[in-house]
C-alpha positions as CSV (number, residue, x, y, z in Angstrom):
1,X,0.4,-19.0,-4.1
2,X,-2.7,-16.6,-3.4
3,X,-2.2,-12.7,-3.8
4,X,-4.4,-9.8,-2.3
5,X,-4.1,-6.6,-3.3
6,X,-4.6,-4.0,-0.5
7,X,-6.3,-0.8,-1.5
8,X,-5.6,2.4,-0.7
9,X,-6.8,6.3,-0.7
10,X,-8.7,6.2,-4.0
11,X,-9.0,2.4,-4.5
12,X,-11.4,1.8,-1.9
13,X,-13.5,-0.4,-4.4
14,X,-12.7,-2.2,-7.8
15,X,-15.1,-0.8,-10.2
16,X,-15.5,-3.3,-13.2
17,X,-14.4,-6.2,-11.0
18,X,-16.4,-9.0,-11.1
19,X,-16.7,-10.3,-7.5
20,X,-16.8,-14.0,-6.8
21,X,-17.1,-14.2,-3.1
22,X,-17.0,-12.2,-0.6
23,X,-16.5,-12.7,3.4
24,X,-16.5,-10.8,6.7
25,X,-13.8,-11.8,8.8
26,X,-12.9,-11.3,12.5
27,X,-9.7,-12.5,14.1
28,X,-8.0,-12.2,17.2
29,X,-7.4,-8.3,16.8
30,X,-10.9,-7.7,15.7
31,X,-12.8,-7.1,12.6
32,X,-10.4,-6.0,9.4
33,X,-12.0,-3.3,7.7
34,X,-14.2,-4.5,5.5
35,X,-15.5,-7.8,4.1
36,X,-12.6,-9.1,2.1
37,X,-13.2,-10.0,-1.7
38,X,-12.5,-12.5,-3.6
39,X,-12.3,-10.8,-7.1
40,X,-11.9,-11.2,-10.9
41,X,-10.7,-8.6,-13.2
42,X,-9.3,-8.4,-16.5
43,X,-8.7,-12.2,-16.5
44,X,-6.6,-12.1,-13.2
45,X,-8.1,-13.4,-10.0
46,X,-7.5,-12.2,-6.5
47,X,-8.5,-11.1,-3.2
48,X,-9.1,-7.3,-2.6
49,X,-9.3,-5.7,0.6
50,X,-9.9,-1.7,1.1
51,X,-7.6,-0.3,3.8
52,X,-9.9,2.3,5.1
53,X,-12.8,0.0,4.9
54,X,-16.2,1.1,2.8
55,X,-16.8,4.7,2.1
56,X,-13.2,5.3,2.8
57,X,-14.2,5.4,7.1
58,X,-11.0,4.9,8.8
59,X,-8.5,7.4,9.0
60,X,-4.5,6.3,8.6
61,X,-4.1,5.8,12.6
62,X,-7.1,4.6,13.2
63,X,-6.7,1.5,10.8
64,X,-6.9,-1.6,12.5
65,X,-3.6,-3.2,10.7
66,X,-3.7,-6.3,12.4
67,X,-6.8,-7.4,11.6
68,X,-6.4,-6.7,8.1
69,X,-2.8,-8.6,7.7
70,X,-3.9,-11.7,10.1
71,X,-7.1,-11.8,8.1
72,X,-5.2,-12.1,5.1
73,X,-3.3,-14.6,6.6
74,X,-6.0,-16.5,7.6
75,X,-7.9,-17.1,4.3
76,X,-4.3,-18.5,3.1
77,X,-3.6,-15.4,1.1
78,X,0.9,-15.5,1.2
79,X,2.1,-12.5,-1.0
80,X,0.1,-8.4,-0.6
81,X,0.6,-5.7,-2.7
82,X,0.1,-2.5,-1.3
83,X,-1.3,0.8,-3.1
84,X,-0.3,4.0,-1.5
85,X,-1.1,7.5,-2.4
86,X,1.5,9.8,-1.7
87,X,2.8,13.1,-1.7
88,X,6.2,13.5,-4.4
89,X,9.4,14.1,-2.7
90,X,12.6,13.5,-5.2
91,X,12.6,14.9,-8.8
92,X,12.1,11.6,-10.3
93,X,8.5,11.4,-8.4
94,X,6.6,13.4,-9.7
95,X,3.0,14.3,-9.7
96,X,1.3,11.0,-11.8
97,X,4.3,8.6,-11.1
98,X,4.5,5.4,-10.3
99,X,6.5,4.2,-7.5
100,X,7.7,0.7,-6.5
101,X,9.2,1.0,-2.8
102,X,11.9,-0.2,-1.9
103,X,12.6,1.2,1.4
104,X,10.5,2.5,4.3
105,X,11.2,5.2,7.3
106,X,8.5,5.0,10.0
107,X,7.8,8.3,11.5
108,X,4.1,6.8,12.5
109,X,3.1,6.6,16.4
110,X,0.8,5.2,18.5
111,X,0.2,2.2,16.3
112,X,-0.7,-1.4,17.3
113,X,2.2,-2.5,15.1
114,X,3.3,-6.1,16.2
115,X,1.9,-9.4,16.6
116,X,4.4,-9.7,19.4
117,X,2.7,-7.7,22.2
118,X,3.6,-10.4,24.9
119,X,-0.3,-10.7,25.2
120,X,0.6,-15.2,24.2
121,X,4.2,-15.3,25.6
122,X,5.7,-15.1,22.1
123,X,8.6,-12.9,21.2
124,X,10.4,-12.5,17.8
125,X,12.2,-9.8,16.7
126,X,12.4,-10.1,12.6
127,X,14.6,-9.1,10.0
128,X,13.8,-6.1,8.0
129,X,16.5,-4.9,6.3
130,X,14.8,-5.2,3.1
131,X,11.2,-4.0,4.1
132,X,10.3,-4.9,0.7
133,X,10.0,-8.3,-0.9
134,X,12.5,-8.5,-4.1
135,X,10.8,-11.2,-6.0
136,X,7.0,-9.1,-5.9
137,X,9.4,-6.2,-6.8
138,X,10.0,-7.9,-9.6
139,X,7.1,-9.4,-10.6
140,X,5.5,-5.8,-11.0
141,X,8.8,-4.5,-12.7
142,X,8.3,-6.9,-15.6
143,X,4.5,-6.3,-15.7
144,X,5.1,-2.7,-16.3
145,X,7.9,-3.0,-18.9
146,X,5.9,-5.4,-20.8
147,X,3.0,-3.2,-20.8
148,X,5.2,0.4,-21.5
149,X,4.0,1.8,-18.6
150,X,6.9,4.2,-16.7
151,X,7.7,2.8,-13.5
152,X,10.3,4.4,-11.1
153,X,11.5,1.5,-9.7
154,X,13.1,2.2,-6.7
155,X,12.4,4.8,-3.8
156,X,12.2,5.4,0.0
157,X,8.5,5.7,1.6
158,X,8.7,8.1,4.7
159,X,5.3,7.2,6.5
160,X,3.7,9.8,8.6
161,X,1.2,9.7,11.0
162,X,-1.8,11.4,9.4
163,X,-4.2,12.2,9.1
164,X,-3.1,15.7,8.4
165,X,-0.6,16.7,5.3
166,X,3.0,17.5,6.5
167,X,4.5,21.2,7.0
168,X,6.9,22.3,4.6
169,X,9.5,22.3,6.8
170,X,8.8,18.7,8.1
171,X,9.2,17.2,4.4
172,X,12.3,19.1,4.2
173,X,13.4,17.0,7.3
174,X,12.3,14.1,5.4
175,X,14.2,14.9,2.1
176,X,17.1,15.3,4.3
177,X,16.5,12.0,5.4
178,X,16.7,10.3,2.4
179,X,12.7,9.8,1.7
180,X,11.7,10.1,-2.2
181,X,7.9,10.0,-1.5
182,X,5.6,10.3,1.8
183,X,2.1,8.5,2.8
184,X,0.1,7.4,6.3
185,X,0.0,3.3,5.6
186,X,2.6,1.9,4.7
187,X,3.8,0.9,8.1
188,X,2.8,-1.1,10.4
189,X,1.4,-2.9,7.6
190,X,4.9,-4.2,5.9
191,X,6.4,-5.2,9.0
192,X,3.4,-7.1,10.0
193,X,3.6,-9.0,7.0
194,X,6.8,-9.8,7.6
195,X,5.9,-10.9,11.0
196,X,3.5,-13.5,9.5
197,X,5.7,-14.6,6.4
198,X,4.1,-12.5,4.3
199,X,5.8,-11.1,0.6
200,X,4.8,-7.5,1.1
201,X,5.3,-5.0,-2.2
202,X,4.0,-1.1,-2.1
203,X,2.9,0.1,-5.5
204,X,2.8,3.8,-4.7
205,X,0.7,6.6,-6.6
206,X,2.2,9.8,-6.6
207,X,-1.0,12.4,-5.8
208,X,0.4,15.5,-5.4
209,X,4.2,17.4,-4.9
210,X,4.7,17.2,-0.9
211,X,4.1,20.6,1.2
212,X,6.3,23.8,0.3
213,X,7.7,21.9,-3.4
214,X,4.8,23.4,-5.6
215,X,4.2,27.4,-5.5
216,X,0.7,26.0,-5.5
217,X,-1.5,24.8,-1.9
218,X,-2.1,21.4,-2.3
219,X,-6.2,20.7,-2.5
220,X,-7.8,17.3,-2.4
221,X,-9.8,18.6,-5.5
222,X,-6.3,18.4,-7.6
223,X,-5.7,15.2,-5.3
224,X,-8.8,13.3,-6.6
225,X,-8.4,14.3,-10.1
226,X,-4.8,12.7,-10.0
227,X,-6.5,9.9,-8.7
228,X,-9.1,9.3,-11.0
229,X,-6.9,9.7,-13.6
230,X,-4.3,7.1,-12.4
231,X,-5.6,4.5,-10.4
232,X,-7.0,3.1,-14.0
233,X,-3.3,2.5,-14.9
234,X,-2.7,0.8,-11.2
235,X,-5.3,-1.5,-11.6
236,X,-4.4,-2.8,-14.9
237,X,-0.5,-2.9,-14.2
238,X,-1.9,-5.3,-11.3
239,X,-4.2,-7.6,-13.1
240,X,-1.4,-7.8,-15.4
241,X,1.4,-8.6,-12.6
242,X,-1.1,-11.4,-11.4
243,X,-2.1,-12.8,-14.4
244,X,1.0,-12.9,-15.6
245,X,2.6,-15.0,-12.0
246,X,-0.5,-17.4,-12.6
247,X,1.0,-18.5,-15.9
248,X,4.0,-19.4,-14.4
């Protein structure tokens, strides 16, 4: 089985990877976002593809989702984990954490978010009950108990549209709705990985508390130090999650 790792806000590059290959791809929805990598680091081997392309470019709506799953897809990749920053909604996800999905609302718009667009005659209408795939879940479960590393291993991503941060009064509606955290990406991207028989996980990076939960304004200076200081953890608990499925 081949694993990518899609790279969010933050992980737009793998610093100290060593990179083995590397490929533009177009498909039948267009380019993905950027050349997709074929990577080594710390011993684990995979392919790494940056969301918002190089230099962080495209904004959350403006991400051409498609392109990056069916490109995937196409270079025989069958199991994606996702890194997501996101705003902190239920005590337990706090700024720092680490959060395994295992649930998704879509509140997003506007998106090119099937496969099945009736553009080739073909029509499917999947099951996504369980957005998430259990067996990834896992995979990155053990990973992070082996290694000591907290994990809060279960929560509810409410997807927004972006690129703007929420009101306090909209993540109240989303707290009422049962959402523990709150990003841009995660969606259309699971379900079109489900569309294509993808595994789909989303390893979540808690950046800051959402709008009107802190009695401080929520700056992208505090944002990237969060993120400088935590996506060293995230790449390391997923080097060890792969390297530890290749030994299997």
């Amino acid at each position: 089985m081949t694993i990518a790792v899609i790279g969010g806000t933050g992980l737009c590059d793998w610093d100290g990877a060593e990179i083995i290959a590397e490929q533009a791809i177009d498909t039948p929805y267009g380019a993905a976002s950027a050349a997709l990598r074929h990577v080594r680091f710390a011993g684990a081997e995979f392919y790494f593809l940056p969301r918002h392309g190089d230099g962080h470019r495209y904004p959350p709506h403006k991400i051409n989702y498609r392109a990056n799953i069916w490109a995937l897809h196409q270079v025989g990749v069958d199991r994606v984990i996702a890194v997501n920053a996101v705003g902190g909604i239920a005590d337990e996800c706090g700024t720092g954490a680490l959060v395994l999905a295992n649930q998704i609302i879509d509140y997003s718009y506007g998106r090119e978010h099937t496969f099945y667009d009736g553009a080739d005659g073909r029509l499917d209408h999947i099951e996504f009950g369980s957005p998430y795939s259990e067996p990834l879940r896992e995979l990155l479960i053990a990973a992070a108990a082996e290694r000591g590393e907290p994990l809060v291993e279960q929560g509810t991503y409410a997807c927004t549209q972006g690129p703007r941060l929420e009101t306090a009064a909209e993540v109240q509606k989303l707290k009422r709705d049962g959402a523990d955290v709150v990003g841009m990406t995660g969606m259309p991207e699971a379900a079109l990985a489900r569309e294509l028989g993808l595994d789909y996980a989303a390893l979540c990076l808690v950046v800051n508390p959402a709008a009107g939960l802190s009695d401080e304004p929520i700056t992208m200076a505090d944002i990237q130090r969060v993120i400088d200081a935590g996506m060293l953890s995230v790449k390391q608990l997923l080097a060890a999650a792969i390297s530890a499925d290749s030994r299997r």
